[in-house]
SESEMAR-581799 format. One record per atom (N, C-alpha, C, O): residue in three letters; y, x, z. Coordinates in pm, whole numbers, padded with zeros to 5 digits, always signed. Layout:
N
ALAYXZ ...
//
This chain:
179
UNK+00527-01511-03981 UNK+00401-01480-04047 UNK+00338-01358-03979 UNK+00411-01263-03952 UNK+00220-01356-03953 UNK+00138-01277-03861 UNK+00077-01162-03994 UNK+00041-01186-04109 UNK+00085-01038-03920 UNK+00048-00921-04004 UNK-00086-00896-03948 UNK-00139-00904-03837 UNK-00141-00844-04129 UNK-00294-00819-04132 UNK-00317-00700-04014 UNK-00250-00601-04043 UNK-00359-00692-03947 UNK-00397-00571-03873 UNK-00523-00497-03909 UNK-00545-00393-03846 UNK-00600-00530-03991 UNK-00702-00470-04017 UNK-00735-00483-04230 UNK-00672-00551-04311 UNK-00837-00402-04252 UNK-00822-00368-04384 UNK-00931-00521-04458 UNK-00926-00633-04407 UNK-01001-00495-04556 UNK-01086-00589-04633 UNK-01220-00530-04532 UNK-01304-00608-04487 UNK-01224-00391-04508 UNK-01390-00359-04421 UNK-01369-00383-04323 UNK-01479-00385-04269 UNK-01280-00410-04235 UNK-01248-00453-04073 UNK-01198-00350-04030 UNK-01215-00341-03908 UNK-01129-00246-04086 UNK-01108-00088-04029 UNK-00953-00130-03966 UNK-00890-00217-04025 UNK-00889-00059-03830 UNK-00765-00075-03863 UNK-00677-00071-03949 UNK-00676+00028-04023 UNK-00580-00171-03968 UNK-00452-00092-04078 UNK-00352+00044-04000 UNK-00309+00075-03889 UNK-00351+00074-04083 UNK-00333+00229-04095 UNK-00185+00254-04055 UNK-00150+00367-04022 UNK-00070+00119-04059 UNK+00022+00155-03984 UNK+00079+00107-03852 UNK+00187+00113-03793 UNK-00111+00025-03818 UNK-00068-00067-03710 UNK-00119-00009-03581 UNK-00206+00055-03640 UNK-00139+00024-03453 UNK-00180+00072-03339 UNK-00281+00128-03324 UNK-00223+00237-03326 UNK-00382+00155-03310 UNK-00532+00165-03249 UNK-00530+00037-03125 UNK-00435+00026-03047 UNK-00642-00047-03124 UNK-00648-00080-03014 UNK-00731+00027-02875 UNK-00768+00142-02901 UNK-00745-00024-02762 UNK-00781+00103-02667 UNK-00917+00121-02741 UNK-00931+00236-02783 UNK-01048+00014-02776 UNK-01129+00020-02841 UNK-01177+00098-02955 UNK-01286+00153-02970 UNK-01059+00092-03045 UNK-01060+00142-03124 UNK-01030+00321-03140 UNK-01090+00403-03209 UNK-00930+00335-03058 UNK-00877+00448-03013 UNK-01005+00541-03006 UNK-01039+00635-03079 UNK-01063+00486-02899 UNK-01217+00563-02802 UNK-01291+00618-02903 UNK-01346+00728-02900 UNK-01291+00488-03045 UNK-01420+00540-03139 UNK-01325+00629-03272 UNK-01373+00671-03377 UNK-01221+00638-03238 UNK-01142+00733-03333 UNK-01139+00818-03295 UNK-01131+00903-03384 UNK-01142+00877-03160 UNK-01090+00995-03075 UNK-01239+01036-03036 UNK-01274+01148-03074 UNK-01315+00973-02977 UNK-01447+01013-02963 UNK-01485+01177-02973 UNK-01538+01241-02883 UNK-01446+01226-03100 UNK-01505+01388-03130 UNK-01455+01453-03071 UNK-01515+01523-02989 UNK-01283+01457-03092 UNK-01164+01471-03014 UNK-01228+01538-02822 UNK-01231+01642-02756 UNK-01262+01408-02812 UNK-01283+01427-02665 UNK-01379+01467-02630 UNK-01387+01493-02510 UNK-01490+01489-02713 UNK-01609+01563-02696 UNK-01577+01724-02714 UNK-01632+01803-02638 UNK-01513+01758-02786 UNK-01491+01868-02846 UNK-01384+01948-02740 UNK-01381+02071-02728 UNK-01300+01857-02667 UNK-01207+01926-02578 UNK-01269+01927-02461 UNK-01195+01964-02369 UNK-01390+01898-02426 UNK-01477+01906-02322 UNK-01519+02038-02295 UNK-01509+02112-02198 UNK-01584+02049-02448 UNK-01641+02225-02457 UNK-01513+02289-02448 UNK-01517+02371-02357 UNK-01436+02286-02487 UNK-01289+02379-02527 UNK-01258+02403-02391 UNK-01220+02516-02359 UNK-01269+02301-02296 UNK-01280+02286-02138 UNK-01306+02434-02098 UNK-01230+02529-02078 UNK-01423+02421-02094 UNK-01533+02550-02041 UNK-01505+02659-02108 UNK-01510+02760-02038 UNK-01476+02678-02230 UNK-01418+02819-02247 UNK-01283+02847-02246 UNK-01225+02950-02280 UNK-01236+02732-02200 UNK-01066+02792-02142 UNK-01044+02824-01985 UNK-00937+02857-01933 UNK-01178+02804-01919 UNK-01186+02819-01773 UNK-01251+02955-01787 UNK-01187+03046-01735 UNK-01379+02991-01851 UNK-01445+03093-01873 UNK-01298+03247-01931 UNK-01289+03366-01904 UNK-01248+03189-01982 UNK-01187+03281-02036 UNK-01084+03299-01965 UNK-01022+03404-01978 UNK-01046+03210-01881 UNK-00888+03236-01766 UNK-00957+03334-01668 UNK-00897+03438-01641 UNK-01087+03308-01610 UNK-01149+03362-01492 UNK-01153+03476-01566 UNK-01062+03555-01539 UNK-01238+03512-01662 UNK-01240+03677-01702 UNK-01122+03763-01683 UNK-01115+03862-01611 UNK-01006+03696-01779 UNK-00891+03749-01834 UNK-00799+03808-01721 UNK-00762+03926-01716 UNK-00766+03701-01625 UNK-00706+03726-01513 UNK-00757+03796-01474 UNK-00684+03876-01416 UNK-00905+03829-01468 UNK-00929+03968-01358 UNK-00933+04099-01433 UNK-00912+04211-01387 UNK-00961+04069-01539 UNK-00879+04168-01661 UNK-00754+04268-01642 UNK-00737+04390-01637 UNK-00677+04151-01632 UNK-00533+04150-01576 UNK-00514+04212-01487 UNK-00486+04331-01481 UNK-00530+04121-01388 UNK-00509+04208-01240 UNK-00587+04332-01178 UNK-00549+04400-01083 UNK-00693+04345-01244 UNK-00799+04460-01223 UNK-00840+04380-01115 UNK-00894+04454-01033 UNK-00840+04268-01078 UNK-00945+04208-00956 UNK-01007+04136-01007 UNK-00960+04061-01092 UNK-01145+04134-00970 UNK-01243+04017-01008 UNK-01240+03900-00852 UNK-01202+03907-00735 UNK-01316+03782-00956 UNK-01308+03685-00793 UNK-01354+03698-00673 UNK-01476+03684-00681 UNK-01323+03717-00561 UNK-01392+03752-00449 UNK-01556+03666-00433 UNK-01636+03721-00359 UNK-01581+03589-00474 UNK-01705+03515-00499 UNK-01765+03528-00594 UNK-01815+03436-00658 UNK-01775+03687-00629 UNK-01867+03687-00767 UNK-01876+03845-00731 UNK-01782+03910-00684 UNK-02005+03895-00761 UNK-02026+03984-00709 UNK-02003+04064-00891 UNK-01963+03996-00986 UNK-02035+04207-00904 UNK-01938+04264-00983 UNK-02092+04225-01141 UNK-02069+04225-01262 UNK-02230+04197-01075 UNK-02342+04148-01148 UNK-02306+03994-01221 UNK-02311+03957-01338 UNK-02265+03923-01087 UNK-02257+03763-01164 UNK-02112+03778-01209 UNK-02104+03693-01298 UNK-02003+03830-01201 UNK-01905+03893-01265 UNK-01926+03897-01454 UNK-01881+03832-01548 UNK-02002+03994-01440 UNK-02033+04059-01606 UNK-02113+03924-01652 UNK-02069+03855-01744 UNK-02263+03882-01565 UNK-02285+03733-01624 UNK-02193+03665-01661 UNK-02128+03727-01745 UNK-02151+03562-01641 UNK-02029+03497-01696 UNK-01922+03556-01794 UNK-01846+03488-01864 UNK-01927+03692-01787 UNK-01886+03717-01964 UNK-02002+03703-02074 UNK-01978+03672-02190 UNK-02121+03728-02027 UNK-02249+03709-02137 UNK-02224+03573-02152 UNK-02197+03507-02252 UNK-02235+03548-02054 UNK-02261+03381-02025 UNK-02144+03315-02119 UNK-02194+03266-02220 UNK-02055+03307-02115 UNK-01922+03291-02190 UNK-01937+03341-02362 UNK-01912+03258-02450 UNK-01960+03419-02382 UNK-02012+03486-02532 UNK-02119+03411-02594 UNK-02117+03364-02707 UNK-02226+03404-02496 UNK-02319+03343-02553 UNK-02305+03158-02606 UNK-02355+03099-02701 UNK-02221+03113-02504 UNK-02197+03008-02553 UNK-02119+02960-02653 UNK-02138+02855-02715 UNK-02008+03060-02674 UNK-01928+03064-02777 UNK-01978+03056-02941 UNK-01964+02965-03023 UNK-02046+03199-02954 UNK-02154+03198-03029 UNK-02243+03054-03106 UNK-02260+03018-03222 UNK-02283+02999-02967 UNK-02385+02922-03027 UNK-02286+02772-03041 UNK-02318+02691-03129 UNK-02186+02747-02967 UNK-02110+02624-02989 UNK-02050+02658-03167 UNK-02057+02573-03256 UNK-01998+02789-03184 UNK-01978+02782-03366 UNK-02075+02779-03412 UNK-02091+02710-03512 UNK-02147+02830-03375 UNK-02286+02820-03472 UNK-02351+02655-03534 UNK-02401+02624-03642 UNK-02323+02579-03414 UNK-02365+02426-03406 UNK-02270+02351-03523 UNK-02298+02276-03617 UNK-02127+02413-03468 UNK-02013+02376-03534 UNK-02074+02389-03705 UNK-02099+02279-03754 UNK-02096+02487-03779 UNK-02068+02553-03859 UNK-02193+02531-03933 UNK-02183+02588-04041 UNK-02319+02465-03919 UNK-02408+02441-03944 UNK-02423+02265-03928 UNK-02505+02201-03995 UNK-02351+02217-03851 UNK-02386+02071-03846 UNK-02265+01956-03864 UNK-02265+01853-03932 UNK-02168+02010-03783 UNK-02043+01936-03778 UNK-01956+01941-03891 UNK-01918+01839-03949 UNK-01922+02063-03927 UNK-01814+02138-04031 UNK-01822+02042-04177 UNK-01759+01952-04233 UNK-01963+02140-04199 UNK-02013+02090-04354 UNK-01966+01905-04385 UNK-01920+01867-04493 UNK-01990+01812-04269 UNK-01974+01661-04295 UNK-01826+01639-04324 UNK-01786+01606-04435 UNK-01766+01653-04245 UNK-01595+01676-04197 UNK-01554+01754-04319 UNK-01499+01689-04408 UNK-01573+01893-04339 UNK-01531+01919-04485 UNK-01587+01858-04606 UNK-01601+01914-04715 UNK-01620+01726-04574 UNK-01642+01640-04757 UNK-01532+01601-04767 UNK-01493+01574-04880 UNK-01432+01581-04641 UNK-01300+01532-04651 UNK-01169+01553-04587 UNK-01055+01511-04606 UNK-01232+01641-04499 UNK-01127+01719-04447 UNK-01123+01868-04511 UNK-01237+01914-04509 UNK-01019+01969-04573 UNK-01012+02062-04580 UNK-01006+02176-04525 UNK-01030+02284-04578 UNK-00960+02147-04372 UNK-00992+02257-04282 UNK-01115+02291-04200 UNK-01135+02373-04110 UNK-01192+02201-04262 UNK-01307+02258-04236 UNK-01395+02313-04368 UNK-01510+02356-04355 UNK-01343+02306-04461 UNK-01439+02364-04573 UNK-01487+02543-04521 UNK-01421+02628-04461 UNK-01614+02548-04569 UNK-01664+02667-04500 UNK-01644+02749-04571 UNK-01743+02822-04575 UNK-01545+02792-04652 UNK-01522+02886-04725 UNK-01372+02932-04729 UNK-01335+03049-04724 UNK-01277+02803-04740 UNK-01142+02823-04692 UNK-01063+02752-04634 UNK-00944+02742-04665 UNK-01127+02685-04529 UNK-01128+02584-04416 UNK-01058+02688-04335 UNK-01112+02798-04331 UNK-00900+02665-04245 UNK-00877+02745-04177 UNK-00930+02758-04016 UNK-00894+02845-03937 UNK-01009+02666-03994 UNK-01045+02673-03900 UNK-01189+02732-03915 UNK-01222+02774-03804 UNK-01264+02747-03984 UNK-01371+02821-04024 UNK-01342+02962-04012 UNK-01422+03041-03962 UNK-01161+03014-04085 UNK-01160+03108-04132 UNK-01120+03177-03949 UNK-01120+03300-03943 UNK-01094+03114-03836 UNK-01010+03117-03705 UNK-01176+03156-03686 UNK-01188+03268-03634 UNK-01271+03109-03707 UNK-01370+03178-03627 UNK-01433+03302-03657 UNK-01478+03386-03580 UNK-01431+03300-03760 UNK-01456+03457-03818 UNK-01318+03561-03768 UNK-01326+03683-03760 UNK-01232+03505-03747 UNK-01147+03627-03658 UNK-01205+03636-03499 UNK-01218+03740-03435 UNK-01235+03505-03452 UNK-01245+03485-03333 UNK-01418+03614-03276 UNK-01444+03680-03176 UNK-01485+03588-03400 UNK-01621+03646-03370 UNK-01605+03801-03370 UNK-01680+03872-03304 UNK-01499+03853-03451 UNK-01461+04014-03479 UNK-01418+04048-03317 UNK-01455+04141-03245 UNK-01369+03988-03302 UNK-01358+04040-03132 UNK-01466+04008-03048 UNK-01543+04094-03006 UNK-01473+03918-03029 UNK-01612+03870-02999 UNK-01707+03964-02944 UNK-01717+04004-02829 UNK-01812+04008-03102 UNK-01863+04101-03092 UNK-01825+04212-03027 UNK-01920+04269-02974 UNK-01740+04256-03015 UNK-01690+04374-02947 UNK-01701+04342-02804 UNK-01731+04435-02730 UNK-01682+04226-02753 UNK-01665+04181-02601 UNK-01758+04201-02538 UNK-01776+04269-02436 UNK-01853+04111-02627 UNK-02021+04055-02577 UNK-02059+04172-02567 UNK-02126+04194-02466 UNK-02034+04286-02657 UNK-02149+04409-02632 UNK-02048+04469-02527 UNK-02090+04441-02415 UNK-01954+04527-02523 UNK-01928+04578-02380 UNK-01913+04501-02241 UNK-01904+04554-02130 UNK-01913+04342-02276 UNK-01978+04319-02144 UNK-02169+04346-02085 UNK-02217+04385-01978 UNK-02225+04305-02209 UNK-02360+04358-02216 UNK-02407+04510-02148 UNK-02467+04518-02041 UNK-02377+04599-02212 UNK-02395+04732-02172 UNK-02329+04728-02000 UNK-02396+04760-01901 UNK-02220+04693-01997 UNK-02128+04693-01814 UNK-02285+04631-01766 UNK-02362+04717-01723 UNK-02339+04482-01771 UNK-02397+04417-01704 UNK-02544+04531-01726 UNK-02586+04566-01616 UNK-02614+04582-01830 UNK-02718+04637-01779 UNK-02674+04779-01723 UNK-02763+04861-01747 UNK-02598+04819-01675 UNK-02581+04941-01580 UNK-02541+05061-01716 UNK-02530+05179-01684 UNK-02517+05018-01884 UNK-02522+05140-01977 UNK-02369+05226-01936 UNK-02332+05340-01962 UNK-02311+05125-01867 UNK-02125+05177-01852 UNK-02106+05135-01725 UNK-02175+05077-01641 UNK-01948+05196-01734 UNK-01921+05122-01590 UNK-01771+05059-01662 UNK-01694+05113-01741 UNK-01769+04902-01591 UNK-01679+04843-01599 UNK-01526+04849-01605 UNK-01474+04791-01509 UNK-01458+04893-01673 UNK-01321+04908-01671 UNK-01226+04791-01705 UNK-01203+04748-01818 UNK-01165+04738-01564 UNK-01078+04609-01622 UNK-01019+04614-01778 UNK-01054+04538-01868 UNK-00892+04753-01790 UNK-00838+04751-01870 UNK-00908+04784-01962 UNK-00826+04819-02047 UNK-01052+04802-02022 UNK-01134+04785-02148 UNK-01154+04651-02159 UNK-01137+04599-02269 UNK-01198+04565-02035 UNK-01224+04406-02082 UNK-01094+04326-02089 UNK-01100+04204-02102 UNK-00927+04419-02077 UNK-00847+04294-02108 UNK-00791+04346-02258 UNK-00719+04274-02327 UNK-00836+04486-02301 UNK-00770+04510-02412 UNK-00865+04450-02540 UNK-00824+04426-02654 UNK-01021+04432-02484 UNK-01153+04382-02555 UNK-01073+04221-02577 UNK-01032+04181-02686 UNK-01065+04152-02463 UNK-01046+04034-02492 UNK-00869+03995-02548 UNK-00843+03886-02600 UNK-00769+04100-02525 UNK-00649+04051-02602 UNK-00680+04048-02796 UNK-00629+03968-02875 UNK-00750+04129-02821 UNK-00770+04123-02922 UNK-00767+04024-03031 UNK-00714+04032-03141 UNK-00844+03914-02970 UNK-00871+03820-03030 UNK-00825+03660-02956 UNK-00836+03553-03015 UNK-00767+03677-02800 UNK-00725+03580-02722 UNK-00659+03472-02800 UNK-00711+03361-02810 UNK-00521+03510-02868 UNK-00431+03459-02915 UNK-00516+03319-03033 UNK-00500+03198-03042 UNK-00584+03394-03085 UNK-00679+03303-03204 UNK-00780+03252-03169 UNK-00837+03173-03244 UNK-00832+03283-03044 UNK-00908+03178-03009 UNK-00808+03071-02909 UNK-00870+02965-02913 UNK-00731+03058-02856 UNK-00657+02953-02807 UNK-00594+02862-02914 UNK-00589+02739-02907 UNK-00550+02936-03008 UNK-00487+02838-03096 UNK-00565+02792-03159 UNK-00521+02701-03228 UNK-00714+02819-03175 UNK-00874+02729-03267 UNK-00876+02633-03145 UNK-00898+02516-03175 UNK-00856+02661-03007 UNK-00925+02561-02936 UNK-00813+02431-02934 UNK-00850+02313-02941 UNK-00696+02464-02925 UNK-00593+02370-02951 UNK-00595+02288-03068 UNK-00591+02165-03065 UNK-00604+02374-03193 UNK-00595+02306-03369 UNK-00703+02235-03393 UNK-00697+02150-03483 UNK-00841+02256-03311 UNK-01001+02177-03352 UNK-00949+02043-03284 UNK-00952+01937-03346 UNK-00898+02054-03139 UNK-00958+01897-03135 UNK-00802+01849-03174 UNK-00793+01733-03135 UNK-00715+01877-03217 UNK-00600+01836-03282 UNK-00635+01763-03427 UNK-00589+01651-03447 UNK-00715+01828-03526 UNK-00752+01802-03616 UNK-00854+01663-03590 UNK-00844+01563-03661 UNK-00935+01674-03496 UNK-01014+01558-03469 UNK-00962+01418-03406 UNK-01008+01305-03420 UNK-00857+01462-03337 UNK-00763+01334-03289 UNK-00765+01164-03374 UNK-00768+01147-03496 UNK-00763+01091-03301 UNK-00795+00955-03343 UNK-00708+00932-03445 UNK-00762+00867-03535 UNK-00568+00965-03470 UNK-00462+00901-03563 UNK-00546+00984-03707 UNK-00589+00913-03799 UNK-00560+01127-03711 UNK-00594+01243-03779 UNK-00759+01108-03833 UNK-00789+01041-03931 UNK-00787+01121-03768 UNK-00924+01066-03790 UNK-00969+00940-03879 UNK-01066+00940-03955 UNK-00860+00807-03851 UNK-00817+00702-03889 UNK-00780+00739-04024 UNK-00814+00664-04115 UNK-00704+00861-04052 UNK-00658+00846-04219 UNK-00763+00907-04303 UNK-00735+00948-04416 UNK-00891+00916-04250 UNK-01018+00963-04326 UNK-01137+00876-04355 UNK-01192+00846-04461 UNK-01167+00836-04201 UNK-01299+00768-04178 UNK-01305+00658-04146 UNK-01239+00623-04048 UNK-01353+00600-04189 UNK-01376+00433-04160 UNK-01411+00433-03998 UNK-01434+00546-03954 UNK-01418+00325-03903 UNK-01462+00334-03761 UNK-01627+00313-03811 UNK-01673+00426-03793 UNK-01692+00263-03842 UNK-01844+00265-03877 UNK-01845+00365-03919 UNK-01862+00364-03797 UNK-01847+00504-03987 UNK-01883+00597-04015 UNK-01817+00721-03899 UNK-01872+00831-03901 UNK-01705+00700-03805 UNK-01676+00747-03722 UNK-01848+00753-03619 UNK-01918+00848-03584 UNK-01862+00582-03596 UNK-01971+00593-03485 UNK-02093+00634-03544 UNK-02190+00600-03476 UNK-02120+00694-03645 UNK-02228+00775-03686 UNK-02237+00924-03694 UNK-02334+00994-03722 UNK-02085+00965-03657 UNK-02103+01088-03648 UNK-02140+01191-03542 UNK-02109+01177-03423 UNK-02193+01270-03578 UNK-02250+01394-03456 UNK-02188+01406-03349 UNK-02069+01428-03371 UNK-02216+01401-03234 UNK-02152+01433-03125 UNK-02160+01280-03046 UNK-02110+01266-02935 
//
């Protein structure tokens, strides 16, 4: 006797595989979301390391240097902001870690921004000439808060993952969502 693989709405059953099809439109956010996570885990290795080592990249002069920390801040910024205003609120009707109040991943960005702020403005001031650049201010600026932003960028698209996803959302309401 052949097992139902799918529910009364056509959704997978829930203890049977994803097909690859299915997978794509379960994982979908997942992989959108580790795209961006992409770019600020590259943004943040390039800073950090030269942090670190007190060397910046030989292909970046000490101007487009400090850019790419604005540059890096600023995007950060506005990727929670998007998050936290568009994505969050839907996802917390049924997911709890995103509720915007004691959603722990809500609560990972409000740690993440306390450093943050501190970064963005002393890379700011370095880049308009108010200071002068001290590695070990931008690796003690950015240890601050390193640790918690790696583990938000790991736990977000963990949480969004296709299996994670499957025990919430129907696949038709998957392909309606943002992103």
């Amino acid at each position: 006797m052949a097992t139902n693989t799918t529910d009364r709405d056509g959704n997978p059953a829930p203890d049977q595989p994803l097909s690859d099809h299915d997978f794509k439109i379960y994982n979908r956010m997942a992989d959108r979301m580790e795209q961006f996570h992409n770019y600020f885990r590259q943004s943040w290795t390039l800073l950090h390391t030269a942090a670190t080592t007190s060397r910046r990249p030989q292909n970046l002069s000490l101007k487009q240097f400090l850019s790419q920390g604005v540059s890096f801040a600023e995007h950060l910024n506005a990727h929670h902001s998007i998050e936290e205003a568009h994505i969050f609120p839907l996802l917390a009707t049924r997911m709890p870690e995103f509720h915007p109040k004691r959603g722990p991943l809500v609560k990972q960005h409000g740690q993440i921004h306390e450093g943050l702020e501190a970064f963005e403005d002393y890379v700011r001031r370095c880049h308009r000439g108010d200071e002068h650049l001290e590695m070990a201010t931008l690796k003690e600026k950015m240890d601050s808060w390193g640790a918690v932003l790696w583990e938000h960028l790991d736990e977000e698209v963990r949480m969004l993952g296709a299996e994670r996803m499957r025990r919430v959302w129907s696949r038709e309401e998957m392909m309606r969502m943002p992103m």
